[in-house]
C-alpha positions in Angstrom: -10.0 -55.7 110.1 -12.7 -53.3 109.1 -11.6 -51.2 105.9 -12.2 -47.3 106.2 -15.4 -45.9 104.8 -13.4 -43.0 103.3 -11.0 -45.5 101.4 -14.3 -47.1 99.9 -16.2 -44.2 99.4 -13.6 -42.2 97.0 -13.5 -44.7 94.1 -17.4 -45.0 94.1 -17.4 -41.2 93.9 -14.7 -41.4 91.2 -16.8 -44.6 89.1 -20.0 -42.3 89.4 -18.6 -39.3 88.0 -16.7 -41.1 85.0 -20.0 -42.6 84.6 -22.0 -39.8 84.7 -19.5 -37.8 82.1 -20.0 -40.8 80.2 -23.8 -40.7 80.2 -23.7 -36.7 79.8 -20.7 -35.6 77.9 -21.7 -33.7 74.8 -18.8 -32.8 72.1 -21.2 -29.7 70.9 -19.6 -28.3 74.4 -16.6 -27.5 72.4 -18.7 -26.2 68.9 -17.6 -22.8 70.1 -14.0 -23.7 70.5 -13.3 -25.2 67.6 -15.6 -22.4 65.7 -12.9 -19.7 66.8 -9.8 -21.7 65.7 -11.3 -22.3 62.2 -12.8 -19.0 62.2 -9.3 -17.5 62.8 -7.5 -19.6 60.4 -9.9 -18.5 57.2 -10.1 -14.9 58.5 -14.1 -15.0 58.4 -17.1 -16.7 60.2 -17.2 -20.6 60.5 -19.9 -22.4 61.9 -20.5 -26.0 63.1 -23.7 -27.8 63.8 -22.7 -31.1 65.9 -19.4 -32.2 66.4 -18.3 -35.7 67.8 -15.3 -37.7 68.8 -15.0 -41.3 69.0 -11.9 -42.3 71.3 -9.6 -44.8 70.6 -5.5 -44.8 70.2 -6.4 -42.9 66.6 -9.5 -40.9 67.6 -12.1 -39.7 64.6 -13.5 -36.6 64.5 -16.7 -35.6 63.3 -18.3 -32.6 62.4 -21.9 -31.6 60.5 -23.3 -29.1 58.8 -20.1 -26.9 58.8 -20.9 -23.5 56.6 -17.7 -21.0 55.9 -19.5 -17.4 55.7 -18.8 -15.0 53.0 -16.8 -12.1 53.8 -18.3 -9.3 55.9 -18.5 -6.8 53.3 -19.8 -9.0 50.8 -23.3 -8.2 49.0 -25.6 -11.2 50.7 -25.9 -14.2 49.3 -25.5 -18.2 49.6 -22.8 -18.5 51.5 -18.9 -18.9 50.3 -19.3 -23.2 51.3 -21.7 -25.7 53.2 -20.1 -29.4 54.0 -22.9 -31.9 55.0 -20.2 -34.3 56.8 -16.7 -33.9 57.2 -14.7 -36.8 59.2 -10.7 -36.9 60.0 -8.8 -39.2 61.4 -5.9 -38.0 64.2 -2.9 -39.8 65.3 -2.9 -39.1 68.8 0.7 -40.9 69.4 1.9 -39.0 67.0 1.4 -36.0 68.5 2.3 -36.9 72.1 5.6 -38.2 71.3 6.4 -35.6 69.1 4.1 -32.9 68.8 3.7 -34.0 65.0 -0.1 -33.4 63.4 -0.5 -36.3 61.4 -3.9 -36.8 59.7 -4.0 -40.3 58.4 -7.4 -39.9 56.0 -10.1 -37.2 55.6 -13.5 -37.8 54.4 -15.6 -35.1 52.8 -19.3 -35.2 51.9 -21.2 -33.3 49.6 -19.1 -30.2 50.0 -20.8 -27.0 47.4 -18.9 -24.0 47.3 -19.9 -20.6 45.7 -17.4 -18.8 43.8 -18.3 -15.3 43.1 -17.4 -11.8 42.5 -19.2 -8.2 41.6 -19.3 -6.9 38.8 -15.9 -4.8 38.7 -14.3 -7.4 39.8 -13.2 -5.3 43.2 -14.7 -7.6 45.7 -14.9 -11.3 45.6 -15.9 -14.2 48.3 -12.8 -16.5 47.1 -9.8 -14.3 48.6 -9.3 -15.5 52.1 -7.6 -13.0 55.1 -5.8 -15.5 56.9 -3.3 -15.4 59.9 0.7 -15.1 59.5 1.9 -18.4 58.7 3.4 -20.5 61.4 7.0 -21.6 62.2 5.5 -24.5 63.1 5.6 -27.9 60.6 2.5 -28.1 59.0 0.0 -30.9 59.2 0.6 -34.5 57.4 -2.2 -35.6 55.6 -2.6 -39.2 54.1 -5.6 -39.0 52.1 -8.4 -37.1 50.9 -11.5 -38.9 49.5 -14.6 -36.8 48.4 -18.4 -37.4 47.7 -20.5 -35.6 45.5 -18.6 -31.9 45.3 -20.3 -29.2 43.5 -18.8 -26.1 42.5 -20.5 -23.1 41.3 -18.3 -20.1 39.4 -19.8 -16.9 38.5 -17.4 -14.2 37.5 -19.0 -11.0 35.8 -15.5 -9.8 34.6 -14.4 -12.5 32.7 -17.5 -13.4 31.7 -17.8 -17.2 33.6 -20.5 -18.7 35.0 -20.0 -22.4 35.0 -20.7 -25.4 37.3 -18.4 -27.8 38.3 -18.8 -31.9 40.2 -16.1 -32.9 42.0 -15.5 -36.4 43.6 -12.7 -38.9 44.1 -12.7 -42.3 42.9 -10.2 -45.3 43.9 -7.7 -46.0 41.3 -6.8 -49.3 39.8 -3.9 -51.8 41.2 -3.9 -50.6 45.0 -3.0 -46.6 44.0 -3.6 -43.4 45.5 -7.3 -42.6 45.0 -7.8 -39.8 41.8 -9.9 -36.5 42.1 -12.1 -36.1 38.7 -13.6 -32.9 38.0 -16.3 -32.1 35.5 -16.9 -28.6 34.2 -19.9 -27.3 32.3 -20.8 -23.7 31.8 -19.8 -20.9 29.7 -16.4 -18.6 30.2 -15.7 -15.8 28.5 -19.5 -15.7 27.1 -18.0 -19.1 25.4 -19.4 -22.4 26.2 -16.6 -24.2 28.3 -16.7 -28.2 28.9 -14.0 -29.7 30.5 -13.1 -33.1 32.8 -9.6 -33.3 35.1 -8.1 -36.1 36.6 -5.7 -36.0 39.2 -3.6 -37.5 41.3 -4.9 -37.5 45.0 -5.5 -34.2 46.7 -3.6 -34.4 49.7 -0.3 -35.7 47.6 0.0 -32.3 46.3 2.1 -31.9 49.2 4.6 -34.7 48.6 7.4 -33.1 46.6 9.0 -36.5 46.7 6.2 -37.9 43.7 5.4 -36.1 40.7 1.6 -35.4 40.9 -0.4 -36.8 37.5 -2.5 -34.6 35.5 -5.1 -34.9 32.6 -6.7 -32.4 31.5 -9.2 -32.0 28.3 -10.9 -28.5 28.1 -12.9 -26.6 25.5 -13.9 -23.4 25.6 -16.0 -22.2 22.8 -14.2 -24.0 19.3 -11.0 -23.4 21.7 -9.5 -27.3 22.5 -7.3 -27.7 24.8 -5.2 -30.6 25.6 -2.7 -31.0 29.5 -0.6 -34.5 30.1 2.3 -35.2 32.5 2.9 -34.4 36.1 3.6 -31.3 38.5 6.5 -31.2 40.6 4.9 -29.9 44.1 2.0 -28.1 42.8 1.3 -26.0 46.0 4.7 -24.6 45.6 5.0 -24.8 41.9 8.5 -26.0 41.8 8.0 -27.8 38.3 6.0 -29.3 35.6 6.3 -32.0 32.8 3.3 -31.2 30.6 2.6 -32.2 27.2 0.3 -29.0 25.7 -2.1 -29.5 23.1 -3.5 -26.0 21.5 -6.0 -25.6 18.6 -9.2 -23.3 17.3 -10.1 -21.1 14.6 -8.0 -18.2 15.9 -5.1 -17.4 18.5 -7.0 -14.1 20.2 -9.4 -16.4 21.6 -6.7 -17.8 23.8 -6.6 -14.5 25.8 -9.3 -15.4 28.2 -7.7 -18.3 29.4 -3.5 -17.7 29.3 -3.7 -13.8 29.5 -1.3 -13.5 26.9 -2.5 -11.1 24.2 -2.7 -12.2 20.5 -4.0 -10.7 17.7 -6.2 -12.7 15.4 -5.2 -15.3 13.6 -6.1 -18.1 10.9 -6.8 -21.4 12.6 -4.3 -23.2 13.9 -3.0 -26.3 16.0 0.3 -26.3 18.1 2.3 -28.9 20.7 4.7 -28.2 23.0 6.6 -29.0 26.8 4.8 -26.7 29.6 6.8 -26.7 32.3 7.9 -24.4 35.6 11.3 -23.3 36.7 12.6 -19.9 38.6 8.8 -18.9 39.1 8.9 -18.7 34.9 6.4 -20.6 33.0 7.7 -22.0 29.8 6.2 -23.4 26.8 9.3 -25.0 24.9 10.2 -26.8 21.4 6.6 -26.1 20.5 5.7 -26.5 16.8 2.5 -26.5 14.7 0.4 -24.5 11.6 -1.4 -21.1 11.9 -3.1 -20.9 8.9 -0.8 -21.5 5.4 2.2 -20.9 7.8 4.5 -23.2 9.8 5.3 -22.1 13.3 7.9 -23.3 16.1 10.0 -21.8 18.7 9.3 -21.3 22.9 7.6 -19.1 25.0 8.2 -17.4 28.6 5.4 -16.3 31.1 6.9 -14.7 33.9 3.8 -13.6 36.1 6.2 -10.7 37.9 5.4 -8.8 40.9 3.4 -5.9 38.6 3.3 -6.6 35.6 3.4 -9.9 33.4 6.6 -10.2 30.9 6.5 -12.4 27.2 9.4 -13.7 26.1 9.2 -15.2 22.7 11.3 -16.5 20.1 9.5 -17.9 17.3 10.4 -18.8 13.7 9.0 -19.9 10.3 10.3 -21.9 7.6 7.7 -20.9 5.2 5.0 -18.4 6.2 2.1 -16.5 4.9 2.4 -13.0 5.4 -1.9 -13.0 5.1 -1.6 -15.3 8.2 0.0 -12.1 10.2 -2.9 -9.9 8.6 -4.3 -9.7 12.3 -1.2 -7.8 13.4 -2.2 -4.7 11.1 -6.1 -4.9 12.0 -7.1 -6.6 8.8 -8.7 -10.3 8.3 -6.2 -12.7 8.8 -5.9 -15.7 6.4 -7.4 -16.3 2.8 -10.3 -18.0 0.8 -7.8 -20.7 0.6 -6.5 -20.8 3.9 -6.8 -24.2 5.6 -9.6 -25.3 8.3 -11.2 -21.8 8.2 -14.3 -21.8 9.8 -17.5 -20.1 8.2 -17.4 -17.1 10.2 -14.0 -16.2 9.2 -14.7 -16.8 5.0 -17.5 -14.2 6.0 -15.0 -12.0 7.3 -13.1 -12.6 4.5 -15.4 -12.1 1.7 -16.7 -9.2 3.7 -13.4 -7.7 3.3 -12.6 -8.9 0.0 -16.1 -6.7 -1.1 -15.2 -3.6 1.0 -14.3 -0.7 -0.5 -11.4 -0.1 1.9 -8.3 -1.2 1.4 -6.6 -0.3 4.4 -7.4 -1.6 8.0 -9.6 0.1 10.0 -9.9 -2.0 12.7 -9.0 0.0 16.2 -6.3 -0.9 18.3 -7.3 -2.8 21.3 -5.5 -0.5 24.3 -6.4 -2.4 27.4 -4.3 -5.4 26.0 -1.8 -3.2 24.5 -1.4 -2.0 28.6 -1.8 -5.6 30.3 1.3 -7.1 29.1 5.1 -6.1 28.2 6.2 -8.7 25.5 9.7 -9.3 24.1 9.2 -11.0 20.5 11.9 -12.1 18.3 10.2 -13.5 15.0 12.2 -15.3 12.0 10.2 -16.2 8.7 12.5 -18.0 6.5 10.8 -17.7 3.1 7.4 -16.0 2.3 4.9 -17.9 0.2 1.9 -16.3 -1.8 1.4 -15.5 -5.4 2.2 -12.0 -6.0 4.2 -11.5 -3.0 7.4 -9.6 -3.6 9.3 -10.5 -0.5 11.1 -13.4 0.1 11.8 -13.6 4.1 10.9 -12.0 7.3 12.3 -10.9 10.5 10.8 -9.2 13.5 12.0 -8.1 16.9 9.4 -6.2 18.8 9.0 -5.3 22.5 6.1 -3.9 24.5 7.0 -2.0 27.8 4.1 -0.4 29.5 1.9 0.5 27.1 5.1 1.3 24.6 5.6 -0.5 21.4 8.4 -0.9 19.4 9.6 -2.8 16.1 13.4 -2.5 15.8 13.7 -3.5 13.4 10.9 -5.4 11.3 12.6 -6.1 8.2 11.9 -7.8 4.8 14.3 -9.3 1.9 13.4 -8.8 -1.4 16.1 -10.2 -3.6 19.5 -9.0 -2.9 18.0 -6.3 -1.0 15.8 -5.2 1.8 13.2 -3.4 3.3 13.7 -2.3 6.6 11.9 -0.4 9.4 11.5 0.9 12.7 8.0 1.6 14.0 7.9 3.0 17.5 4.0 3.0 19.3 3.1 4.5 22.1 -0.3 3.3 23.2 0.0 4.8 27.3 -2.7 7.6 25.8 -6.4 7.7 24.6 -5.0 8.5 21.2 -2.2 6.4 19.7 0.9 8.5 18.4 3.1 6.2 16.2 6.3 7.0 14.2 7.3 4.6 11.2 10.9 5.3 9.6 11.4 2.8 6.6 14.5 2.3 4.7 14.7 0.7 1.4 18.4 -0.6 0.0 19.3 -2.7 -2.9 15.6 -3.3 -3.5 15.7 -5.9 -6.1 13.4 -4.6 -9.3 12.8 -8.2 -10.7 11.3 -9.4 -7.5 8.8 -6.7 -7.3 8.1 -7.2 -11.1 7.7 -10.7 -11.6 5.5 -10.3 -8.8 2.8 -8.8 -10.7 3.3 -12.4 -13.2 3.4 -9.6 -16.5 6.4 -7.4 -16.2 10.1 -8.1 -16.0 12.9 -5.6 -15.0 16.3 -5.8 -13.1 18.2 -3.4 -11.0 18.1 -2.3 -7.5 15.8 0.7 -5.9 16.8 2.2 -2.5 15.3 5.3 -0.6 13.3 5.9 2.6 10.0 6.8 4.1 8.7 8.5 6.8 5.3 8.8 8.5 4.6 10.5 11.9 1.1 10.4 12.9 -2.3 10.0 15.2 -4.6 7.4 15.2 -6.0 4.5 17.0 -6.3 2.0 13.5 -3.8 1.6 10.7 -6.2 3.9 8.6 -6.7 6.6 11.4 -3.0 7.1 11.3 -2.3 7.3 7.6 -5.2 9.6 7.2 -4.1 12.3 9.9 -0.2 11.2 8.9 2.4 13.0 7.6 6.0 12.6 6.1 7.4 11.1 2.9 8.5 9.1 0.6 11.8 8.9 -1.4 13.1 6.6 -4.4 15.3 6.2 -6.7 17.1 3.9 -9.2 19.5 5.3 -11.6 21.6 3.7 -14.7 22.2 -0.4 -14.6 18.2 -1.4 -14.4 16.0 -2.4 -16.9 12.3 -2.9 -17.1 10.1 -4.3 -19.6 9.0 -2.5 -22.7 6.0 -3.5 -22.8 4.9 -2.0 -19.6 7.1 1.7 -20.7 5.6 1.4 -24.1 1.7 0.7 -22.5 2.1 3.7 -20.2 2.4 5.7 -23.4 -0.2 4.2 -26.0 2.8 2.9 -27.7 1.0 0.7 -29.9 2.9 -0.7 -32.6 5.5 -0.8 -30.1 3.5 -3.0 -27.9 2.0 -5.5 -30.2 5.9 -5.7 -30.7 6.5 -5.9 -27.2 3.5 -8.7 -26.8 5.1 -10.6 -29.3 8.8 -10.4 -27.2 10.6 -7.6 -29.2 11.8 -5.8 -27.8 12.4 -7.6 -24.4 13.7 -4.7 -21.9 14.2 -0.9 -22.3 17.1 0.3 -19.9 16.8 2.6 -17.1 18.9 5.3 -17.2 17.4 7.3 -14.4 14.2 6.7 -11.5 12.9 9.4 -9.1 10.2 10.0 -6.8 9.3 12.6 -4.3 5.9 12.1 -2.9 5.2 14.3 0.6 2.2 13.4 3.0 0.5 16.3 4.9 -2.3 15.3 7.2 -3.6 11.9 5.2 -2.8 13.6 1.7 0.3 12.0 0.1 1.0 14.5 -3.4 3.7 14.6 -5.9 7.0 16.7 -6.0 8.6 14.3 -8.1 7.8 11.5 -10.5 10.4 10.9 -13.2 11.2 8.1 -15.0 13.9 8.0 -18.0 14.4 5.3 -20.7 15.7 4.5 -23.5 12.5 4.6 -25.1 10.8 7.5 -23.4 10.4 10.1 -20.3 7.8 9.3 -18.3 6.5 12.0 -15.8 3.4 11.8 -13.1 1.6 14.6 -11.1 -1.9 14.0 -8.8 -1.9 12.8 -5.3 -3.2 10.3 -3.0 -5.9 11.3 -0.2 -5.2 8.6 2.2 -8.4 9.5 4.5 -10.9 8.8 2.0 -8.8 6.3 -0.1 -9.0 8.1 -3.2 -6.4 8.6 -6.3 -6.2 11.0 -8.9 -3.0 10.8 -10.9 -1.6 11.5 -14.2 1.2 9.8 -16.3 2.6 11.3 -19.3 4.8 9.9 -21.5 7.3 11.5 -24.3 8.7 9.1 -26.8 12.2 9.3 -27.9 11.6 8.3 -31.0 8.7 7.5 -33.7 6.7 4.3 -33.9 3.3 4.0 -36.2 0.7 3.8 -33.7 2.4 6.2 -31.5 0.0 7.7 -28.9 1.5 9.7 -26.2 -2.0 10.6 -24.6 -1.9 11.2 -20.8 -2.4 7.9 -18.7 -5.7 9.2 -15.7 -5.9 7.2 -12.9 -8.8 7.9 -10.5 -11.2 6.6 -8.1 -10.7 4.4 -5.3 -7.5 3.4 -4.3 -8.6 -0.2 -3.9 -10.2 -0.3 -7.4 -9.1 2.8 -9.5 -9.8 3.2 -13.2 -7.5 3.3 -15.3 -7.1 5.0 -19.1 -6.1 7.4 -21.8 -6.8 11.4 -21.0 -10.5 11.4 -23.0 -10.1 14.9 -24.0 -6.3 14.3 -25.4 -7.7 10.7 -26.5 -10.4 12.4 -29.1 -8.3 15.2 -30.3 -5.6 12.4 -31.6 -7.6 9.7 -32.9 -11.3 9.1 -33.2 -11.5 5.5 -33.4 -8.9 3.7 -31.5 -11.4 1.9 -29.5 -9.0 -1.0 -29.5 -7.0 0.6 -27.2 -8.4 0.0 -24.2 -9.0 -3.5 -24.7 -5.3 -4.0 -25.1 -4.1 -0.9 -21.9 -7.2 -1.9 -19.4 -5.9 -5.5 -18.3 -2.2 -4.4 -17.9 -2.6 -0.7 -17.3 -4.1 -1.8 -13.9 -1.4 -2.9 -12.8 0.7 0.5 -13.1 -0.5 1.2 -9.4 1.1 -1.6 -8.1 4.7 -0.3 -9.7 6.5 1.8 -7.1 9.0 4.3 -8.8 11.3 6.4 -6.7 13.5 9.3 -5.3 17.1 10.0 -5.0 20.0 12.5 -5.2 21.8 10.3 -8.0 23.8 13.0 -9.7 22.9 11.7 -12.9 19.5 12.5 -12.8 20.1 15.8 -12.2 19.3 17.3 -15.8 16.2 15.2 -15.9 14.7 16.4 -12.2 15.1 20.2 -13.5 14.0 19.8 -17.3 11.0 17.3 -15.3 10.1 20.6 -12.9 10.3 23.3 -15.5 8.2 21.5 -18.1 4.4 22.4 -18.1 2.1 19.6 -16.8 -2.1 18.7 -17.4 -3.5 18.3 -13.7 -6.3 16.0 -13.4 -8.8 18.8 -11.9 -8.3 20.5 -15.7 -10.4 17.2 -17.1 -14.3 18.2 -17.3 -15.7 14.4 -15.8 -18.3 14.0 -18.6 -15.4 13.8 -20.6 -14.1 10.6 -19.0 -14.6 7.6 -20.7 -17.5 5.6 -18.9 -17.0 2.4 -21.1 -12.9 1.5 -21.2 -12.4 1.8 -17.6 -11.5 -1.4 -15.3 -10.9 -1.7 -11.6 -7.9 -3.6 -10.3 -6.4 -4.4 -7.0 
């Protein structure tokens, strides 16, 4: 039986065109396909030089020279990344059964990507536009295994322009492969070196395992220090991270966390980092800054506008020199631990100015970037000739807006308190202080200056209101006042009352422990600042011994003092000189001594004075005597206001002394 020629002839035809598509097919027919689905998926130009497929139950697909373009309206340049090879691996069953992408391994080589932005900071080639995200599971993805990465990172803004080599490497005792990273560059015009290892790429995905991290990094003399794991990194559900911070100062950390710090002595601090309710916590941290212990746990929440601080911190012995930073001056001392030589320049810099108070302007664009709730707690204050004996702080940043309320410290039985209120939203920082003083404890503040004694308690109130970007710019356009007073039940040494008066058979007395105290039957200051220039209303102090009254005033913009003490005895000593005490100059090192003119009319040759009043004398600026209504004191305030008084513009210079002056701090 003869078989039909059409039966025979329609497989041959079939065999020669599967051959033929065999000999012919070219994968580079569907270049322009897959160019359009990865093209849509980044949201700019993707290009693909060959692409090939070898068939089998779990096909591999391979594509060269793939290049991902810049953004359109990017300035030209290399483009954004170039991948010399990149080969997957599909599970076609997979898919068929169950329309499940699974991607068993992907194999990357020599991928370089360009990371870059302009100048502003407005444009960059890193943010990609890409489609809505799908319904749809996405793809599962075994592993990820990279050869010689390179990463380039240049960032006007911030100041980075580092390189970076990426590659994976097989880990020990059959485990995921690792991803290591080197970085070298500089970052914040800092030199940065840094090396990451991490768990395998494509098992940042797996929420089920913990993904490992190690991280060493330094950026300038900034070291830091990242061990543990992250809980699904790409949707940052968790963290268990050891942190490791130190360097010379704490403001330097603002490049890298965005959390602005004013300066600081050097430090070192560890803590738990870790991530929960989209809030990033830095718990049960403790460490040194500077002299001063620190501990306590920190909240980061990134926020839809603006990024919030929450911070409770606390001290069990601190420094107040080591907060210097948060008033503009140089943080720390000669003595201070691990500074480096830049800061003891700073420091002897500032040690040799003539300034005393900061002028150092307030830096505004990190005053707006952040709002900050801090709580602070410093248990006991260390540092010789430091009248306070603990701290507390609770201050908030809102917008631009600062506030301490309140910011108060013990001294004794008594406190200092005060509410400071900062509004930094204009060119020109407006600030309001209102400080309260209650049960101020006298023998604090006077042992403090390690000559004098006293006892009693001081209270009254201050109030400044003023303009001014630094500490200095706001006390010397300021105005307000100040108020003291102490009235009967204090005592203070007699050596000191007797000094301010030339007293001097009283004081050898006095140096020699008799008398010990004189008491205090009545204390009152009113000093009123008008646009930087703090003067006199009232100065009044009564003792047993004598009346002490003061006149002059205090230009706060140029830092100069010109006062006057004067001092009636109440009763008659040999050696009793009650010459008017001067003290002028600058307010960080004034003279100090006897009224010349007055000095000469009484006694010609008591050149031995001042080498007995110079050494303590200086320390008369130190003594703060107040104001009050104390009912007692009433006789004294009007017999103090009627009485005639020598101003310190009535003294012809040349008639100063030029040899028994000495400057003090």
């Amino acid at each position: 039986m003869q078989i039909p020629r059409k039966r025979i002839l329609i497989p041959a035809v079939l065999v020669v065109v599967v051959a033929l598509v065999v000999v012919f097919w070219n994968w580079d027919w569907f270049i322009p396909l897959a160019e359009g689905r990865a093209s849509a998926a980044l949201g700019r130009p993707v290009k693909i030089t060959h692409l090939h497929v070898q068939l089998a139950r779990q096909p591999i697909v391979e594509a060269d020279g793939i290049t991902v373009e810049n953004p359109a309206d990017f300035p030209a340049g290399p483009p954004f990344a170039t991948i010399d090879k990149l080969r997957a691996q599909l599970d076609a069953g997979a898919y068929l059964h169950g329309r499940n992408i699974v991607i068993p391994w992907i194999e990357v080589d020599r991928p370089v990507v360009e990371v870059r932005a302009e100048t502003d900071g407005a444009k960059n080639n890193y943010t990609f536009k890409t489609a809505a995200p799908s319904a749809a599971p996405g793809p599962q993805i075994g592993d990820l295994r990279i050869a010689d990465g390179h990463v380039h990172v240049l960032l006007p803004k911030t100041r980075a322009d580092f390189e970076a080599d990426i590659a994976t490497r097989e880990a020990a005792g059959g485990q995921p492969s690792q991803i290591v990273v080197g970085a070298k560059g500089t970052y914040a015009s800092q030199p940065i070196t840094g090396q990451l290892i991490g768990g395998a790429l494509l098992s940042l995905r797996d929420p089920a395992h913990p993904y490992p991290v190690d991280l060493k990094l330094a950026n300038g003399p900034t070291k830091v220090s990242l061990v543990g794991t992250l809980q699904d990194p790409l949707a940052f559900t968790g963290a268990d991270l050891k942190l490791n911070l130190s360097g010379p100062d704490m403001s330097l950390l603002f490049p890298l966390t965005g959390v602005p710090i004013p300066e600081t002595p050097a430090y070192s601090i560890v803590g738990q980092l870790d991530y929960a309710n989209r809030k990033i916590r830095f718990t049960h941290f403790a460490g040194k800054v500077g002299s001063s212990d620190i501990e306590g746990d920190v909240e980061i929440d990134p926020g839809a506008d603006r990024e919030k601080i929450t911070a409770n911190l606390s001290s069990r012995l601190v420094d107040l020199a080591d907060l210097g930073g948060f008033i503009g001056t140089v943080p720390g001392r000669m003595s201070t631990p691990n500074q480096s030589a830049a800061q003891k320049q700073q420091l002897a810099r500032a040690e040799a100015s003539s300034r005393l108070i900061p002028n150092v302007p307030i830096n505004l664009p990190k005053l707006r970037a952040t709002d900050v709730e801090l709580h602070y707690k410093g248990a006991k204050i260390q540092g010789r000739s430091i009248p306070f004996d603990s701290i507390r702080a609770d201050l908030s940043i809102a917008d631009g807006k600062l506030a301490l309320h309140p910011l108060v410290l013990t001294v004794g039985k008594g406190e200092i308190s005060g509410n400071i209120a900062l509004d930094g939203k204009p060119e020109v920082v407006h600030t309001r202080a209102d400080i309260t003083f209650r049960q101020v404890d006298l023998n604090r503040i006077m042992s403090s200056t390690h000559a004098f004694g006293g006892a009693g308690a001081i209270g009254g109130k201050a109030v400044i209101d003023g303009n001014g970007n630094s500490l200095a710019a706001l006390l010397g356009s300021g105005s307000g006042e100040l108020k003291l007073f102490m009235s009967q039940g204090g005592n203070l040494s007699a050596l000191l009352v007797d000094l301010s008066g030339l007293e001097l058979g009283n004081a050898l007395l006095s140096a020699l422990g008799v008398p010990v105290r004189t008491a205090i039957r009545c204390l009152v200051t009113d000093f009123v600042l008008q646009r930087g220039q703090l003067g006199t209303r009232i100065m009044l102090l009564d003792t047993d011994e004598a009346n002490i009254t003061g006149t002059g005033d205090i230009n706060l913009r140029d830092e100069t003092i010109k006062f006057r003490l004067r001092t009636e005895a109440k009763h008659f000593s040999i050696g009793s000189l009650p010459t008017d005490i001067l003290v002028d100059g600058k307010l960080k090192r004034p003279s100090i001594g006897p009224d010349p003119v007055e000095l000469a009319a009484r006694v010609g040759a008591a050149v031995g004075l001042g080498v007995l009043l110079t050494p303590l004398g200086a320390l008369l600026p130190t003594i703060q005597l107040g104001l009050g209504d104390d009912n007692a004191c009433g006789p004294l305030i009007r017999q103090a206001q009627a009485a005639p008084t020598i101003h310190p513009e009535a003294v012809h210079p040349a008639a100063r002394p030029a040899t028994r002056s000495r400057t003090g701090r």
